[in-house]
C-alpha positions, 0 to 999 in steps of 0.5 A, a space after each residue: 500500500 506504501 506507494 504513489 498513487 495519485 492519478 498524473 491527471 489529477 496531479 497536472 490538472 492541480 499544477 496547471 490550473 486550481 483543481 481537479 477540474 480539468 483533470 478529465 480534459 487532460 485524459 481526453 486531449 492529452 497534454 499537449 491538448 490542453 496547452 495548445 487549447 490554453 494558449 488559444 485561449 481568448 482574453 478577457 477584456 471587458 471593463 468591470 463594471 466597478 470600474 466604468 464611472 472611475 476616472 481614467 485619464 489624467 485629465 479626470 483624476 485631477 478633476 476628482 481629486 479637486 472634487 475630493 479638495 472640495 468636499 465639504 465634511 471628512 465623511 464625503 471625503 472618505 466616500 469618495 476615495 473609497 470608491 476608487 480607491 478599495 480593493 475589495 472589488 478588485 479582488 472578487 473579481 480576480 476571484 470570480 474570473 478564476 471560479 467561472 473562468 475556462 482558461 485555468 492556464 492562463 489565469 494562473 499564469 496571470 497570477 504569477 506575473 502578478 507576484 512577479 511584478 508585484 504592484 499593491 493596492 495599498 500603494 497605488 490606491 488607484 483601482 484603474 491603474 492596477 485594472 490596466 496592470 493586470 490587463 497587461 499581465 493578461 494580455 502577455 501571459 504568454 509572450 515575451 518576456 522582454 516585452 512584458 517587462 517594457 511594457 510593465 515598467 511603463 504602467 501608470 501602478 509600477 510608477 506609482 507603487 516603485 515611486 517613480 512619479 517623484 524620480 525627477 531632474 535634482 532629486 533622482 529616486 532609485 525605487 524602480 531602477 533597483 527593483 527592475 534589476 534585482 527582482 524582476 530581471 537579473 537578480 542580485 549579484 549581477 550589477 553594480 551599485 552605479 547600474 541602479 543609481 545610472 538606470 535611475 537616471 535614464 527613468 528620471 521624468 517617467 510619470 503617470 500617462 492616460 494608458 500608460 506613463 510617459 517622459 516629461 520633457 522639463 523633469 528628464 536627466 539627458 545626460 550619458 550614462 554607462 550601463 551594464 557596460 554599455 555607454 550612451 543616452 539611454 531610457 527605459 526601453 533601451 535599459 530593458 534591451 541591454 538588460 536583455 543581453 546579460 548572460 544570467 538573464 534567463 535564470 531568475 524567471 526560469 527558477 520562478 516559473 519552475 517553483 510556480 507551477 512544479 517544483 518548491 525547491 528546482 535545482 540548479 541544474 535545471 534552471 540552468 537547462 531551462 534557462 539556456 533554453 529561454 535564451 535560445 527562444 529569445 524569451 518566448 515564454 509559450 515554448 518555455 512552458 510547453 518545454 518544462 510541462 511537456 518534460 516534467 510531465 514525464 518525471 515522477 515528481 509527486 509531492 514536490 509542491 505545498 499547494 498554496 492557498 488559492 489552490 487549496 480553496 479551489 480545489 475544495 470548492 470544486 470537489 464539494 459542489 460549492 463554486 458559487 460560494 461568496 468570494 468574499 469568504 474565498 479574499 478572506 481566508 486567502 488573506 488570512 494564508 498570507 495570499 492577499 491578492 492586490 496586496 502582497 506584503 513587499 515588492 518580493 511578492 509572496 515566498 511562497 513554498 514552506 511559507 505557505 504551511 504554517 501551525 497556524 495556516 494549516 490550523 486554518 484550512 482544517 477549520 475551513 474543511 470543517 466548516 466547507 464540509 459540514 455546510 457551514 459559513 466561512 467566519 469572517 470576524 463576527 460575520 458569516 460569509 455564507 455558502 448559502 444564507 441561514 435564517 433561524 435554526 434552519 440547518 445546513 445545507 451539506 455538500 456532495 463529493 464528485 464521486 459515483 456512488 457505484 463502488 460497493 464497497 469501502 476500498 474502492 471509495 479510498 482508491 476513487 478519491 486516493 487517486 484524485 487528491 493524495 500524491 501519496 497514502 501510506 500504510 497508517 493513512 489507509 488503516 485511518 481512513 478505512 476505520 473513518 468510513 468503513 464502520 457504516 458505510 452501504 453504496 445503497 443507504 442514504 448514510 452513503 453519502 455522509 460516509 463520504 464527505 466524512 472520508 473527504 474531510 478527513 483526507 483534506 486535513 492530511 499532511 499528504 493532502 496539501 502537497 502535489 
């Protein structure tokens, strides 16, 4: 009984998506299916309609801060930031698009550019602006790197958050000058102090644009700057293209995507391979991917990831029936898991890793499977943020675990649901799960089902279960 036993589809569908959802998909079309299926995926890009009397050029946003200026109480002027400011909004709507969405790939690849090039709510505070940032991400998810970057260094957010709006002709700030070389390209090690503080200069004068940021002529530094070896009058996209020659510049983001989507701990020597790959495809990130799932795919590599929080929830969410629950129980417990969405602690991003399991947020999804499984609400403070409404004792409403209640008996419910959520299931585990269903359960009373969910609840509090 001491072996692997997840089924690989099940184990994919987790890595490149947020459950078992697309795990039948996977089986029908075959991997390379699904990846041509998501890269041909459409984008999204209707306007949310929070957003659609939010001020969107510079030329409204001075006009609502003036009318911030002119509000005649402290309360009116608490309304009006609040509405373009909050991020609540923001964040059920990345919920929602990843709970209805059909293009899981691509939706999680999104989420990893957005703890690349991190840029938080409580910093820029402007809705629109981290909408266009996000809509960037989307609409490069799968492109090129070196496009992406220009592209991301020029957002109204990045400006903002990396204070770039005050780096300026006289008082020069270095905030996204270091940032762009050492979290988002090159990584430590691979430039000098004089390469930050002469990249600084080359962004001096980039500010808030309608779409994007733009030079100001009177605030720029037009001056001959020499960096990363290079001499000449530089901006920002000419910085990014001499980046883009440095022989380490493949290694950070091929470590990251290998630690997103398959590995916590990749070695070196694997970066490395991948890496010189990335190189040979001119940062094409499309054949980057296809190179690393298609390879891996073929690796016995169960167990080598702690599902993060988002995971986790989806993943109890589509195995209970419960997709349409509030997201703002789903914003809740994330930000209680560390996994704030919009609003990462630092420019680093989340760590991710064993960063995600914790005495306390492993506490934290078992209370989460408790309530899920019992029909219960998700507590947010003295609040209830239901999977559906309770009005006096009426009792809850239980969920129902995707399986076909065919198998006849006990064994064979511990194989079906073995299969699809633990990598692994050791002698102790089995002997525990089969005293926790074994004593009542009949395929052909009502009890069948309660047997069930009670196995389910017993599986999602395993160590084994938050791996993949």
């Amino acid at each position: 009984m001491n072996e692997l036993i997840m089924d690989k589809n099940s184990l994919w569908s987790l890595r490149l998506g947020f459950s078992n959802k697309e795990a039948a998909t996977l089986k029908k079309v075959g991997l390379a299916g699904f990846l041509a299926a998501s890269f041909n995926s459409e984008i999204d890009t209707a306007l949310p309609p929070f957003l659609e009397n939010s001020p969107k050029t510079i030329k409204e946003f001075k006009a609502y801060r003036k009318r911030i200026n002119q509000a005649g109480t402290a309360e009116k002027k608490k309304k009006l930031k609040r509405k373009v400011q909050n991020t609540g909004e923001l964040k059920l709507w990345l919920i929602d698009k990843i709970k209805k969405g059909n293009n899981p790939l691509r939706d999680k690849m999104v989420c990893f550019w957005h703890n690349h090039f991190v840029s938080t709510g409580q910093k820029v505070k402007i809705n629109y602006w981290l909408y266009q940032h996000h809509q960037t991400l989307q609409k490069h998810a799968f492109g090129n790197f070196k496009t992406l970057t220009k592209a991301i260094v020029k957002s109204n957010a990045m400006v903002r958050y990396l204070d770039n709006n005050n780096n300026k002709k006289g008082n020069i700030n270095e905030n996204l000058s270091r940032e762009l070389l050492e979290l988002f390209t090159l990584g430590i090690g691979n430039y000098t102090e004089n390469d930050i503080k002469n990249g600084a200069k080359a962004l001096a004068g980039l500010g808030y644009g309608d779409e994007t940021a733009r030079y100001r002529k009177k605030l720029e530094v037009n001056e001959q700057i020499t960096y990363l070896g290079k001499t000449g009058y530089f901006k920002a996209d000419d910085l990014i293209d001499i980046i883009f020659e440095q022989k380490n510049i493949p290694y950070l983001i091929t470590k990251k995507i290998l630690q997103w989507f398959v590995y916590d701990l990749p070695t070196e020597q694997l970066v490395t391979y991948y890496g010189n790959y990335f190189r040979k495809v001119h940062f094409e990130i499309k054949p980057l991917l296809i190179k690393i799932f298609t390879e891996e795919y073929h690796k016995d590599i169960r167990g080598t990831k702690i599902k993060d929080p988002l995971v986790f929830a989806m993943q109890l969410l589509y195995e209970l029936d419960l997709e349409r629950i509030d997201s703002k129980s789903i914003a809740y417990f994330l930000k209680q898991q560390g996994m704030d969405l919009f609003d990462q602690p630092n420019v680093k991003g989340w760590d991710g890793g064993t960063s995600w399991l914790t005495s306390q947020t492993y506490l934290q999804r078992n209370q989460v499977a408790d309530l899920l499984c019992s029909g219960k609400a998700i507590k947010r403070k003295k609040k209830k943020m239901a999977t559906g409404k309770m009005q006096g004792k009426e009792k809850p409403i239980l969920p129902t675990i995707k399986i076909q209640h065919t198998a006849d008996d006990a064994k064979k419910v511990i194989a079906a649901l073995g299969n699809r959520l633990l990598f692994e299931m050791n002698d102790t585990v089995y002997e525990d799960m089969m005293s926790v269903v074994n004593y009542d359960f009949d395929p052909k009373r009502k009890n069948a089902s309660l047997a069930i969910l009670r196995l389910f609840n017993y599986i999602v509090k395993t160590p084994e279960f938050q791996l993949v």
